[in-house]
VMD Tcl script that builds the backbone (N, CA, C; Angstrom):
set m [mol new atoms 495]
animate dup $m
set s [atomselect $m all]
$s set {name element resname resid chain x y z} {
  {N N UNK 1 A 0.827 -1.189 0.000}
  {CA C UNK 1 A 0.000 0.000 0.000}
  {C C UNK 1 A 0.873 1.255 0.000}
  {N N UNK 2 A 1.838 0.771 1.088}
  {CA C UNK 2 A 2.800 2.542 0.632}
  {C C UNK 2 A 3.774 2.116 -0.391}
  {N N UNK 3 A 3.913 1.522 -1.307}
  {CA C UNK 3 A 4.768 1.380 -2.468}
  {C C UNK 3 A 4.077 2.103 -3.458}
  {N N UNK 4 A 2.405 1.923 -3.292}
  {CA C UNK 4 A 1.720 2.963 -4.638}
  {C C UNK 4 A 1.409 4.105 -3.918}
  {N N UNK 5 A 0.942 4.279 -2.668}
  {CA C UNK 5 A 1.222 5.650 -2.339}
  {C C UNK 5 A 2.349 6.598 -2.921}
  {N N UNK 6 A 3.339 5.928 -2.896}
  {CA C UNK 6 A 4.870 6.270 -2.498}
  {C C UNK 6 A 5.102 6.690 -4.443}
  {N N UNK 7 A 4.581 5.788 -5.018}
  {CA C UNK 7 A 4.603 5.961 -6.777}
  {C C UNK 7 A 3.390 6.969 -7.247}
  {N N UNK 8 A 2.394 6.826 -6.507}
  {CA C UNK 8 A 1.623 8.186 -7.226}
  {C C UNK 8 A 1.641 9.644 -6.380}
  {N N UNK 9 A 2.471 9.932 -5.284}
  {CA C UNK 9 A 2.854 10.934 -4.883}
  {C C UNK 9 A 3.887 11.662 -5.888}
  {N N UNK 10 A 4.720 10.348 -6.418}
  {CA C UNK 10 A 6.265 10.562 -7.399}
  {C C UNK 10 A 5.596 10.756 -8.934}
  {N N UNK 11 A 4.385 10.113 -9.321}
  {CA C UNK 11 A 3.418 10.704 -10.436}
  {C C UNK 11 A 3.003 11.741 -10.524}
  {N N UNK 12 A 2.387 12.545 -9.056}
  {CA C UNK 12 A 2.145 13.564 -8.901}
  {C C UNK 12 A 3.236 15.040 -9.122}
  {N N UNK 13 A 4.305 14.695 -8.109}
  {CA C UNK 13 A 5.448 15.532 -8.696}
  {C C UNK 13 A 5.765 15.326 -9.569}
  {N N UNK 14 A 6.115 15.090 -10.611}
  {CA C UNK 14 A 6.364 15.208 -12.186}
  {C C UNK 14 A 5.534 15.711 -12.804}
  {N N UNK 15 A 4.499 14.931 -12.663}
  {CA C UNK 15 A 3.595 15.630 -13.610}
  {C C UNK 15 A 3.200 17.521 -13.242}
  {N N UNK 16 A 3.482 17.851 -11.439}
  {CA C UNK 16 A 3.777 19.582 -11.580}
  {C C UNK 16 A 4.751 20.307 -12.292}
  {N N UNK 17 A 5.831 19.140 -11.991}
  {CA C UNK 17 A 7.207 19.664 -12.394}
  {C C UNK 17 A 6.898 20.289 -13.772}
  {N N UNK 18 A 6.617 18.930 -14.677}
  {CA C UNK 18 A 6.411 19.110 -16.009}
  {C C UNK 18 A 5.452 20.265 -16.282}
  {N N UNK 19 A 4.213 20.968 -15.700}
  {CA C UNK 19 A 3.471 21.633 -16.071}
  {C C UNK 19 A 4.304 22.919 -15.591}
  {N N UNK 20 A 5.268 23.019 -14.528}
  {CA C UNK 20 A 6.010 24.742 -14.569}
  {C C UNK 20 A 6.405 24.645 -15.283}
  {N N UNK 21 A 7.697 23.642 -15.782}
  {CA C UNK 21 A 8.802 24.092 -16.645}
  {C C UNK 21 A 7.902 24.476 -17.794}
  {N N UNK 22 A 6.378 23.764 -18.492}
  {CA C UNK 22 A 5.917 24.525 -19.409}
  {C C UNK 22 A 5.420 26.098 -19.182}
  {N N UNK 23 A 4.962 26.150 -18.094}
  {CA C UNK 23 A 4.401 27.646 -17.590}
  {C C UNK 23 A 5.731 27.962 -17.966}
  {N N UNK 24 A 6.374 28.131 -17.392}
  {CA C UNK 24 A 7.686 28.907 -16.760}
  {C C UNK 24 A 8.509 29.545 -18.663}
  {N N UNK 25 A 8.102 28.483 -19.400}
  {CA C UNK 25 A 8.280 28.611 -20.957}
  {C C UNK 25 A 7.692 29.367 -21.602}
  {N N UNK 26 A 6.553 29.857 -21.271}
  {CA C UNK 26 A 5.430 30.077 -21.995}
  {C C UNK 26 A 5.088 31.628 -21.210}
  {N N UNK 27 A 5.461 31.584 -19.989}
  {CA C UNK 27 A 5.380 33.220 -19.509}
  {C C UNK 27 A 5.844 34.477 -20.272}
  {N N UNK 28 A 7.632 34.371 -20.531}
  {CA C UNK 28 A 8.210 35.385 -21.359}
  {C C UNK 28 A 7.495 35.898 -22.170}
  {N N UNK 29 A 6.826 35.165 -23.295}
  {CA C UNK 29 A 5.921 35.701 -24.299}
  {C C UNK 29 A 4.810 36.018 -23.730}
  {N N UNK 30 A 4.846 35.645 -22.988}
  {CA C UNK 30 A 2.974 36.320 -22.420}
  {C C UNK 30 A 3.283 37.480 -22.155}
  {N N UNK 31 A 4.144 37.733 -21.382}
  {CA C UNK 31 A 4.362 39.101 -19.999}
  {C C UNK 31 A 4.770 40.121 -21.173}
  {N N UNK 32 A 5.358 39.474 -22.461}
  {CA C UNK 32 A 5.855 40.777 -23.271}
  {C C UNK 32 A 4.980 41.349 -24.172}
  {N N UNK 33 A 4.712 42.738 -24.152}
  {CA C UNK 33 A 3.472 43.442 -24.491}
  {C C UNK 33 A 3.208 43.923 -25.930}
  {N N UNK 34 A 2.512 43.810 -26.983}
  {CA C UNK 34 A 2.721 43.607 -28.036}
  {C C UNK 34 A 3.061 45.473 -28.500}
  {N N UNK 35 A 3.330 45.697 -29.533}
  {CA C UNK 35 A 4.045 47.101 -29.966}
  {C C UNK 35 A 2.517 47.826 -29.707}
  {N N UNK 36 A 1.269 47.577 -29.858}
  {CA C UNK 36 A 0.828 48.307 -30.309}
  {C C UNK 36 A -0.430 48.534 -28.739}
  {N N UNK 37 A -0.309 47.230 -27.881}
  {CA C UNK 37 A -0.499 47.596 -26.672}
  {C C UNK 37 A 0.199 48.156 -25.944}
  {N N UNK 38 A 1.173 49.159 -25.570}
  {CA C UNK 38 A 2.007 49.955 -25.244}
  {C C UNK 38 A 1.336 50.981 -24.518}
  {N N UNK 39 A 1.837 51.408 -23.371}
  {CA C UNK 39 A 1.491 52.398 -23.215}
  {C C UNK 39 A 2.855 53.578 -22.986}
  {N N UNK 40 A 2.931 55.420 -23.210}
  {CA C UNK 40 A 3.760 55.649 -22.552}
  {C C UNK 40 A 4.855 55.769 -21.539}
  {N N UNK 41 A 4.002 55.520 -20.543}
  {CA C UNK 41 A 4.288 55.451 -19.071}
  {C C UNK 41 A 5.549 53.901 -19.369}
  {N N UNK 42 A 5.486 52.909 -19.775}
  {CA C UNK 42 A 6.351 51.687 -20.097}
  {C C UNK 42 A 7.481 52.446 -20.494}
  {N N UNK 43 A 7.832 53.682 -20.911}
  {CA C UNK 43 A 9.007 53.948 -21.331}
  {C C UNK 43 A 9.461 55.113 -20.459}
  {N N UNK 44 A 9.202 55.074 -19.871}
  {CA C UNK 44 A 9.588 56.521 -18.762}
  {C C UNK 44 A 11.242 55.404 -18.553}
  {N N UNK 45 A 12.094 56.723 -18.329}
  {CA C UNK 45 A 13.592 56.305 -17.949}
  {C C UNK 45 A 14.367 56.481 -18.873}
  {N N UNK 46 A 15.671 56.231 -18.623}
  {CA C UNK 46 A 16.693 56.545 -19.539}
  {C C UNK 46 A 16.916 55.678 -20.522}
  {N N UNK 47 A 17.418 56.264 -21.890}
  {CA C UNK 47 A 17.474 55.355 -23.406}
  {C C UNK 47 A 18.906 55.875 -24.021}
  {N N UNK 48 A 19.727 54.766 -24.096}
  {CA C UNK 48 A 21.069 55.028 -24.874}
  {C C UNK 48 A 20.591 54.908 -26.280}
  {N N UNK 49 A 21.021 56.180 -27.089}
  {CA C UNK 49 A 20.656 56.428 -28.543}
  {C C UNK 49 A 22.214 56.251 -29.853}
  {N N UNK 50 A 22.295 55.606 -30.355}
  {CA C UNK 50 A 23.101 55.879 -31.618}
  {C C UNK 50 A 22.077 55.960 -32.948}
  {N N UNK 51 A 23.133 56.714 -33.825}
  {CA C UNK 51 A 22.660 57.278 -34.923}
  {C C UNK 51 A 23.693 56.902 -35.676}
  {N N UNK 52 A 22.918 56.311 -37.556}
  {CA C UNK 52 A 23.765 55.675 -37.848}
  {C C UNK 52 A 24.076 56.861 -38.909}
  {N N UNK 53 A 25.261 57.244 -38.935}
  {CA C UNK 53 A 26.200 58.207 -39.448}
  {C C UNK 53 A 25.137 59.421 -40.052}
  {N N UNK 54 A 25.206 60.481 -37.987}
  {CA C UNK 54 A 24.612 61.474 -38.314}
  {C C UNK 54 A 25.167 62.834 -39.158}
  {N N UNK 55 A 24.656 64.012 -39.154}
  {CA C UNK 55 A 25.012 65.454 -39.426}
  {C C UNK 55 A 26.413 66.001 -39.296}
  {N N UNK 56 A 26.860 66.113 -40.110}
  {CA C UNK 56 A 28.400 67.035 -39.288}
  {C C UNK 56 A 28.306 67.355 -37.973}
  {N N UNK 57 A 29.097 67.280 -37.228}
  {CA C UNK 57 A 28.974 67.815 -35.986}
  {C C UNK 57 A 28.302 67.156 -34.515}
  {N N UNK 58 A 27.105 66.398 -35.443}
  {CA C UNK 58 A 26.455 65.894 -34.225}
  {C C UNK 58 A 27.212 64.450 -34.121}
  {N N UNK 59 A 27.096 64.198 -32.639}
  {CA C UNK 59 A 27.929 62.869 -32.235}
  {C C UNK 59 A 27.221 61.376 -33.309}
  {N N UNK 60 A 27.663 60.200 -33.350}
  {CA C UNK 60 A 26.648 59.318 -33.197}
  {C C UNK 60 A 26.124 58.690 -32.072}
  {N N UNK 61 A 26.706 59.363 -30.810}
  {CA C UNK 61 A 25.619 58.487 -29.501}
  {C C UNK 61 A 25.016 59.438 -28.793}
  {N N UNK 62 A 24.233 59.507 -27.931}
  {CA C UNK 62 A 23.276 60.510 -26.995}
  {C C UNK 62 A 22.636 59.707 -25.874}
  {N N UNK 63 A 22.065 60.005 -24.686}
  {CA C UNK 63 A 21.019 59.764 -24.036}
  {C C UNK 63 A 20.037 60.438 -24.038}
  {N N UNK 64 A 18.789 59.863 -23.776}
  {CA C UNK 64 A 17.515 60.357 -23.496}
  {C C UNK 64 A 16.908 59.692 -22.570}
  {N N UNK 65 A 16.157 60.850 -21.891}
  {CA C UNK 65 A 15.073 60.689 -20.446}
  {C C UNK 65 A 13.985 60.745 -21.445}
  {N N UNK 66 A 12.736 60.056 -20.775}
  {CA C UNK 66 A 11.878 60.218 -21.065}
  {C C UNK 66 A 10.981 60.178 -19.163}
  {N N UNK 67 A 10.204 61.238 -19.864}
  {CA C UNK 67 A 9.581 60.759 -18.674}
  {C C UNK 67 A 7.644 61.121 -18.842}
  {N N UNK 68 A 6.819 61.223 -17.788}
  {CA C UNK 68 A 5.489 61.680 -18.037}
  {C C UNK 68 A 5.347 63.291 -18.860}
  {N N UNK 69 A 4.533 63.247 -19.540}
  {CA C UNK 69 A 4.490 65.005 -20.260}
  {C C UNK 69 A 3.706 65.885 -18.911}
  {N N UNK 70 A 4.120 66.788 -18.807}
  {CA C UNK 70 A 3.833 67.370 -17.448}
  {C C UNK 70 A 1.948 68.326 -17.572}
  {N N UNK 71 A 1.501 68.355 -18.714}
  {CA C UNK 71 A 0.330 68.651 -19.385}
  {C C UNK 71 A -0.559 67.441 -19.700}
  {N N UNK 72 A 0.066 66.401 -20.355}
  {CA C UNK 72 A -0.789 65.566 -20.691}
  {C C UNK 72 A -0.257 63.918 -20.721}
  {N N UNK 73 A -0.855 63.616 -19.691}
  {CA C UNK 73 A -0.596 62.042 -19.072}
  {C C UNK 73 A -0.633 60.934 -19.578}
  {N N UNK 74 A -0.669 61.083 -20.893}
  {CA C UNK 74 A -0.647 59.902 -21.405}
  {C C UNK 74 A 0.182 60.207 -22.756}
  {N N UNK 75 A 1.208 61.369 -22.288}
  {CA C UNK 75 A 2.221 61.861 -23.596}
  {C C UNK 75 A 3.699 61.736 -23.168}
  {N N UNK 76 A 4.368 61.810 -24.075}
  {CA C UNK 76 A 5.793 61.952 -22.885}
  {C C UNK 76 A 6.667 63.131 -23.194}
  {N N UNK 77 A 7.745 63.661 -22.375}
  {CA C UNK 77 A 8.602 64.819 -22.170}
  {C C UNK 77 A 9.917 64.374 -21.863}
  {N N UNK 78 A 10.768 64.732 -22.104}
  {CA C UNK 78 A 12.157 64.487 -21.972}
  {C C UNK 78 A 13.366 65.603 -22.519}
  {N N UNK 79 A 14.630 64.434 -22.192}
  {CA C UNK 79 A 15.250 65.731 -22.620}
  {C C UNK 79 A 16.197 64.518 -23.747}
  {N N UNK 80 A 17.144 64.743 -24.383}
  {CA C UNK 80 A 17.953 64.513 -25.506}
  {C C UNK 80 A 19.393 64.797 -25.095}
  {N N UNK 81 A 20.197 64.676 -24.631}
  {CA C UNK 81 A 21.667 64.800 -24.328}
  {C C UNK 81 A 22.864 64.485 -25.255}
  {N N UNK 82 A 23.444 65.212 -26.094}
  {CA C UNK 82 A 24.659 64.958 -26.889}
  {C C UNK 82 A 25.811 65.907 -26.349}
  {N N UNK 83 A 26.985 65.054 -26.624}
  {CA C UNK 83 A 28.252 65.659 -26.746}
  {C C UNK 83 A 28.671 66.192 -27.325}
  {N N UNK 84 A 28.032 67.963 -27.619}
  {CA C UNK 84 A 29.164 68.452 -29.102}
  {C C UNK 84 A 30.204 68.628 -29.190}
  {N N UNK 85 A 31.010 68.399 -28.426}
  {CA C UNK 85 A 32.637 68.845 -28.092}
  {C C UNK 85 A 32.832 69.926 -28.925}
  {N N UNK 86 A 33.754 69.339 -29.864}
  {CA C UNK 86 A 34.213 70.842 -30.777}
  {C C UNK 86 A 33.396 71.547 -31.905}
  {N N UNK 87 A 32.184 70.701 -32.208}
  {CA C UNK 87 A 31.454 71.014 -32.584}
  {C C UNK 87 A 30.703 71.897 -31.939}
  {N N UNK 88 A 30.502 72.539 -31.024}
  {CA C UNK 88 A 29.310 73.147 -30.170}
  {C C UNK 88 A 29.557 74.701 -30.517}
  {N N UNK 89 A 28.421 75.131 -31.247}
  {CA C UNK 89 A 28.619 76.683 -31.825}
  {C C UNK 89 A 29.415 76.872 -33.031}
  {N N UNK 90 A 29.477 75.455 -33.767}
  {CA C UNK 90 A 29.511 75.427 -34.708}
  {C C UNK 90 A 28.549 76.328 -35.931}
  {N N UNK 91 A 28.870 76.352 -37.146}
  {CA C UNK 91 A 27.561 76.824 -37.890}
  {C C UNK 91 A 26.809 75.265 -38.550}
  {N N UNK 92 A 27.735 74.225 -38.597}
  {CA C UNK 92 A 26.795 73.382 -39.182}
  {C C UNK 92 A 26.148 72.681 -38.406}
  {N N UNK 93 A 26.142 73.045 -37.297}
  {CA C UNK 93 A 25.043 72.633 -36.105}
  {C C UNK 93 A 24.500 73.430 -35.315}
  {N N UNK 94 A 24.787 75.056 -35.942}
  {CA C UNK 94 A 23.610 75.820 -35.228}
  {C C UNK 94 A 22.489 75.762 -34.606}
  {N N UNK 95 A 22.154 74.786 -35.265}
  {CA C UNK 95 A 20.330 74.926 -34.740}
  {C C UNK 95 A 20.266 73.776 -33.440}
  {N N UNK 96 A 21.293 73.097 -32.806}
  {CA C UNK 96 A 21.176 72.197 -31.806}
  {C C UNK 96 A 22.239 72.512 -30.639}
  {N N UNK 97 A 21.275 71.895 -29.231}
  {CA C UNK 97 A 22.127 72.387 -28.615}
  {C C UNK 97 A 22.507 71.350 -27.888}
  {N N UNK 98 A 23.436 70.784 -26.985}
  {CA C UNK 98 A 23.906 69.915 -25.931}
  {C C UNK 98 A 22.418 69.287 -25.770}
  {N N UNK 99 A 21.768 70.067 -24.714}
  {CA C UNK 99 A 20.654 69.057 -24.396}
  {C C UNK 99 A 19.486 70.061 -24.841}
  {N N UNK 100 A 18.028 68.998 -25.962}
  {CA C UNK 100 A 17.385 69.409 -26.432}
  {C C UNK 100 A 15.859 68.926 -25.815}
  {N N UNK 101 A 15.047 69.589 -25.106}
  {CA C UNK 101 A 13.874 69.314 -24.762}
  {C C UNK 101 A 12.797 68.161 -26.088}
  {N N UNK 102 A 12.211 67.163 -25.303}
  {CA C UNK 102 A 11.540 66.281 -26.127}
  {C C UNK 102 A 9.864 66.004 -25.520}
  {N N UNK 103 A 9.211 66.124 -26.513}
  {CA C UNK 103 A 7.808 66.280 -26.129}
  {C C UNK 103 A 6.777 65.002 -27.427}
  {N N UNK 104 A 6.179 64.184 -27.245}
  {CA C UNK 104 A 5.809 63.437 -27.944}
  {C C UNK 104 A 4.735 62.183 -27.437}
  {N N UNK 105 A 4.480 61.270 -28.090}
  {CA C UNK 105 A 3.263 60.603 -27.892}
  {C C UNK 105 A 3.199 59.301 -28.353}
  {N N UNK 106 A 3.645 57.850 -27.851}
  {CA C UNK 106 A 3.354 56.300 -28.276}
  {C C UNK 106 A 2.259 55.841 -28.841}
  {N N UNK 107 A 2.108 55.868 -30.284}
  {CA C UNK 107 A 0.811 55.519 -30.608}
  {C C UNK 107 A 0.542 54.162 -31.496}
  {N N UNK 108 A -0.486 53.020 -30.818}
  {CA C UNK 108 A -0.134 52.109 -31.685}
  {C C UNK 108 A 1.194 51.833 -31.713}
  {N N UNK 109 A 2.096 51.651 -31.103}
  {CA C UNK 109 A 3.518 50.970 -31.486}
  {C C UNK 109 A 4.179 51.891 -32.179}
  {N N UNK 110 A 3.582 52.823 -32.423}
  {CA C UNK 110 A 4.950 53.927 -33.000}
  {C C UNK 110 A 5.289 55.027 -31.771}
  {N N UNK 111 A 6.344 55.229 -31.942}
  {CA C UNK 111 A 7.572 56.494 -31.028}
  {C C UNK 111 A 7.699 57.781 -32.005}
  {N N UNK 112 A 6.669 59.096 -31.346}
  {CA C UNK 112 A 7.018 60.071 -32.320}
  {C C UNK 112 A 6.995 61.358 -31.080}
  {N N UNK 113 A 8.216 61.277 -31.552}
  {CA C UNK 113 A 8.616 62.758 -30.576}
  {C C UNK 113 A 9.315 64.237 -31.481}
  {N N UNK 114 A 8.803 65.262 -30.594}
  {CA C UNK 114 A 9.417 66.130 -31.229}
  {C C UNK 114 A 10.662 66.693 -30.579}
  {N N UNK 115 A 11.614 67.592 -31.033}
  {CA C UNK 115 A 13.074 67.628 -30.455}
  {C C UNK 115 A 12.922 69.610 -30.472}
  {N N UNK 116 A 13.184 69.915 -29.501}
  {CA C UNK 116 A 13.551 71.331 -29.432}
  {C C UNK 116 A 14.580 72.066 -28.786}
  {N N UNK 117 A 15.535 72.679 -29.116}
  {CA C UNK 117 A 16.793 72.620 -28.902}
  {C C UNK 117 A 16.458 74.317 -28.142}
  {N N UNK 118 A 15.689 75.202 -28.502}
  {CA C UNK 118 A 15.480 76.183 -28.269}
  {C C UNK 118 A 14.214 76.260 -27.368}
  {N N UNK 119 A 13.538 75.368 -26.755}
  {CA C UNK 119 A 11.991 75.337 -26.273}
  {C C UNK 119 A 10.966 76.146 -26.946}
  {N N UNK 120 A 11.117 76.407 -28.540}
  {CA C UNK 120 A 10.639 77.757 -29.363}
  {C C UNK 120 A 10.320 76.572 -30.755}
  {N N UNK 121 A 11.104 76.430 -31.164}
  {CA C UNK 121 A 10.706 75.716 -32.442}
  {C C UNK 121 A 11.372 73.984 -32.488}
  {N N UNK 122 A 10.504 73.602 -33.428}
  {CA C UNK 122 A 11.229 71.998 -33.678}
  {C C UNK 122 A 12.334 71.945 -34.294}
  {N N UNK 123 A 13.304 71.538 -33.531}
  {CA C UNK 123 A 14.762 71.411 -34.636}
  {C C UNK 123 A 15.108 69.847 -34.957}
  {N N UNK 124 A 14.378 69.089 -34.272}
  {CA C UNK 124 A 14.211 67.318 -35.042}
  {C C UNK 124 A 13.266 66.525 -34.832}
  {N N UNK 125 A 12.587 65.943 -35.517}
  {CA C UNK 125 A 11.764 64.743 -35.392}
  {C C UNK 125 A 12.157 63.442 -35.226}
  {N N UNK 126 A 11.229 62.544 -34.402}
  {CA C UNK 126 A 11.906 61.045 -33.751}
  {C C UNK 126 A 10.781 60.496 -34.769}
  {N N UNK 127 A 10.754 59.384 -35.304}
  {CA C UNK 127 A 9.669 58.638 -35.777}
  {C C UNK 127 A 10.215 56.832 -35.642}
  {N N UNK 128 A 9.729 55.837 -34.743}
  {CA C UNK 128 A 10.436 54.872 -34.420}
  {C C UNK 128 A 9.491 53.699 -34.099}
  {N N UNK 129 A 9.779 52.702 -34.025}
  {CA C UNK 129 A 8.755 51.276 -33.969}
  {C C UNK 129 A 9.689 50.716 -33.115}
  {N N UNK 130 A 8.966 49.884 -31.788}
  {CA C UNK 130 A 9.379 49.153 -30.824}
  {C C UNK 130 A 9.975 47.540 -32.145}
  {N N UNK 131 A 11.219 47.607 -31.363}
  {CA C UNK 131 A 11.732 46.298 -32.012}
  {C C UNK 131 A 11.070 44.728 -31.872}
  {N N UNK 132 A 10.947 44.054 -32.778}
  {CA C UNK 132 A 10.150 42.955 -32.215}
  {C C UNK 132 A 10.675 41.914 -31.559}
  {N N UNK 133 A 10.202 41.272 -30.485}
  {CA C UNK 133 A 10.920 40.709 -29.397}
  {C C UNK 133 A 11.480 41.388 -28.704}
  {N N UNK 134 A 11.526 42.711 -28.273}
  {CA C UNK 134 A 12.228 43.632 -27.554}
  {C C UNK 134 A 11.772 43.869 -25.923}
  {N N UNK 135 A 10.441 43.772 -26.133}
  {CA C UNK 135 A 9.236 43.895 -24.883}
  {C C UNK 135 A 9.712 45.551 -24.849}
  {N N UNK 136 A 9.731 46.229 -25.801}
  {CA C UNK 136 A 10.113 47.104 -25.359}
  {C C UNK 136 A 10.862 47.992 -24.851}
  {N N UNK 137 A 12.036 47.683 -24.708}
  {CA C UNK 137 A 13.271 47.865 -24.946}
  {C C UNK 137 A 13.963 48.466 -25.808}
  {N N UNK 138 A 13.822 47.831 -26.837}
  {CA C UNK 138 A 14.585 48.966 -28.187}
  {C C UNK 138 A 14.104 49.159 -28.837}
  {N N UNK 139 A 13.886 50.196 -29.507}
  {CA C UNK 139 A 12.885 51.119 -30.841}
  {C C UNK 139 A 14.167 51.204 -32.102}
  {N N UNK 140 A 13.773 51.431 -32.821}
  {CA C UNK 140 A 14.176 51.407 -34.276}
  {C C UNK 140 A 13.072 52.684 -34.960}
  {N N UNK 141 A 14.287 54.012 -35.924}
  {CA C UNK 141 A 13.295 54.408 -36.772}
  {C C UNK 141 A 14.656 55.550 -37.203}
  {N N UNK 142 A 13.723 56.973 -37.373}
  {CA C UNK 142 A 14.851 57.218 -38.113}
  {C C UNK 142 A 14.827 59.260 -37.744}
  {N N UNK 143 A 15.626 59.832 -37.439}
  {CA C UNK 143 A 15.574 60.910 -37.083}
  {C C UNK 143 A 15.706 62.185 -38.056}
  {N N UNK 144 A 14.884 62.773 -38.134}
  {CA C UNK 144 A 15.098 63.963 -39.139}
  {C C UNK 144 A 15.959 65.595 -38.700}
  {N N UNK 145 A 16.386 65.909 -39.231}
  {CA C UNK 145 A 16.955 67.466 -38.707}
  {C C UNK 145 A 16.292 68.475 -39.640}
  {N N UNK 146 A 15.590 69.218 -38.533}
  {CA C UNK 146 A 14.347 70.324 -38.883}
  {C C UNK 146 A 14.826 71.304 -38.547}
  {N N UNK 147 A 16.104 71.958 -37.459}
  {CA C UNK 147 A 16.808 72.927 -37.518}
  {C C UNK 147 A 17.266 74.217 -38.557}
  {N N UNK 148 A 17.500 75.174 -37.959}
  {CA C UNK 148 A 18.085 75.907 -38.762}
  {C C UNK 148 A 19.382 75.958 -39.933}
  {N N UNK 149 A 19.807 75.056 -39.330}
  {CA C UNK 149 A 20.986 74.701 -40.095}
  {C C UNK 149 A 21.040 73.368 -40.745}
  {N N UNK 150 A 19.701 72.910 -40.882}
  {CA C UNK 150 A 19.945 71.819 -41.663}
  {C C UNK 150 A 19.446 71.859 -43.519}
  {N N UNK 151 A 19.561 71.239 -44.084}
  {CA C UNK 151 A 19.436 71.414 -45.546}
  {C C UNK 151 A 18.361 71.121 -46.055}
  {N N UNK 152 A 17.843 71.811 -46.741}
  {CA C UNK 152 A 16.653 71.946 -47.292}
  {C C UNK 152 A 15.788 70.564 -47.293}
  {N N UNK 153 A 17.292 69.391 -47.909}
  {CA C UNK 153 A 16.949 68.166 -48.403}
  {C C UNK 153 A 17.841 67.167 -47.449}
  {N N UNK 154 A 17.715 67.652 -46.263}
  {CA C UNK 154 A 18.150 66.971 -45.054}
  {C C UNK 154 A 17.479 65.249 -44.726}
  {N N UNK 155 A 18.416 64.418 -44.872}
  {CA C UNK 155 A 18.481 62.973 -45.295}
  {C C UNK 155 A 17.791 62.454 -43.875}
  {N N UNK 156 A 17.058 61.042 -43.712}
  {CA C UNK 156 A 16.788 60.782 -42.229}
  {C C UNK 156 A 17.774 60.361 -42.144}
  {N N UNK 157 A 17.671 60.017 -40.618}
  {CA C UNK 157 A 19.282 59.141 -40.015}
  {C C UNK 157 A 18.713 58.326 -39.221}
  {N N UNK 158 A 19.065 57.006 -39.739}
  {CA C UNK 158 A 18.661 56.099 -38.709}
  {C C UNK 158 A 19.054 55.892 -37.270}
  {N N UNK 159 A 17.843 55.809 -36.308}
  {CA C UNK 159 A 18.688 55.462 -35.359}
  {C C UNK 159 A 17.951 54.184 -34.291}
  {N N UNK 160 A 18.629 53.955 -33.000}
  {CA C UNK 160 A 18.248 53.003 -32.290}
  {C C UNK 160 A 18.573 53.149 -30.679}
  {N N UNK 161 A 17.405 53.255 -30.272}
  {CA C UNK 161 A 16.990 53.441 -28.612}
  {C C UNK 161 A 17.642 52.348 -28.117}
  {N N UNK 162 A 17.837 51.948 -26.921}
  {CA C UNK 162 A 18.047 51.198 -26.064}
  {C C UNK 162 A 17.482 51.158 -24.466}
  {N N UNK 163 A 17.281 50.983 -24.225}
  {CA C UNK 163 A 16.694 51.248 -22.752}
  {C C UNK 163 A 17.677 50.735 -21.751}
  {N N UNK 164 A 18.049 52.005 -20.914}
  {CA C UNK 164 A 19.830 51.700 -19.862}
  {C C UNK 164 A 19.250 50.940 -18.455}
  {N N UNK 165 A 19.452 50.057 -18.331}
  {CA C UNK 165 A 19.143 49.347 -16.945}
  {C C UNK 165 A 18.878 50.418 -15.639}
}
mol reanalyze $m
mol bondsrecalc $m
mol representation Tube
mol addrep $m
């Protein structure tokens, strides 16, 4: 009698075992939120940015904060941080400065922010799609320069978010 006790207690554990390790498989994809269920607020915090071979002058890496839009709660605000070193007061980067105020809105799975270097006018546009398999994490898209000093026929530049631990 306790030999099958003893074997369907040992049936019993396995057969849990076997049903976490499937849970436990099958969570990751659950918990990760699809691009287009997103909300702002998921991206509040800091984002390491490269740009793939930007503007004269401007670096290819930056950080950005993002955080709640201080008007409207379901938008976001931030700031943009680059290194111009010797570039800074340049003329072919007039229109940008070290750190550029960012104001924008997650919609459907897209990242569209605007960039203002002056808190007066737009001097770049963000336009970007959460990477797939990312949960959010890294965006992909491509940055425009709307500045004063940029060219009429000013090229996008790709770039790519990261989200800094």
């Amino acid at each position: 009698m306790t030999s099958n006790f003893f074997r369907f207690a040992l049936l019993l554990i396995a057969a849990c075992t076997l049903s976490t390790v499937t849970i436990a498989q099958t969570t990751p994809d659950a918990a990760c939120p699809a691009a287009a269920d997103m909300k702002a607020a998921q991206l509040y915090g800091l984002w390491a940015v490269r740009f793939s071979k930007p503007p004269a002058g401007l670096p290819e890496r930056a950080t950005m904060l993002l955080e709640r839009h201080a008007e409207f709660a379901e938008s976001l605000a931030g700031i943009v941080s680059r290194d111009l070193g010797a570039a800074a007061g340049s003329k072919a980067i007039a229109g940008h400065a070290a750190k550029a105020a960012l104001a924008g809105d997650l919609e459907g799975g897209m990242l569209l922010l605007d960039e203002s270097s002056d808190n007066i006018s737009i001097t770049g546009t963000w336009n970007g799609e959460m990477v797939e398999g990312s949960c959010g994490k890294a965006f992909k898209g491509s940055w425009k320069d709307t500045s004063s000093s940029a060219p009429d026929n000013a090229p996008d530049v790709p770039f790519m978010l990261t989200r800094l631990p």
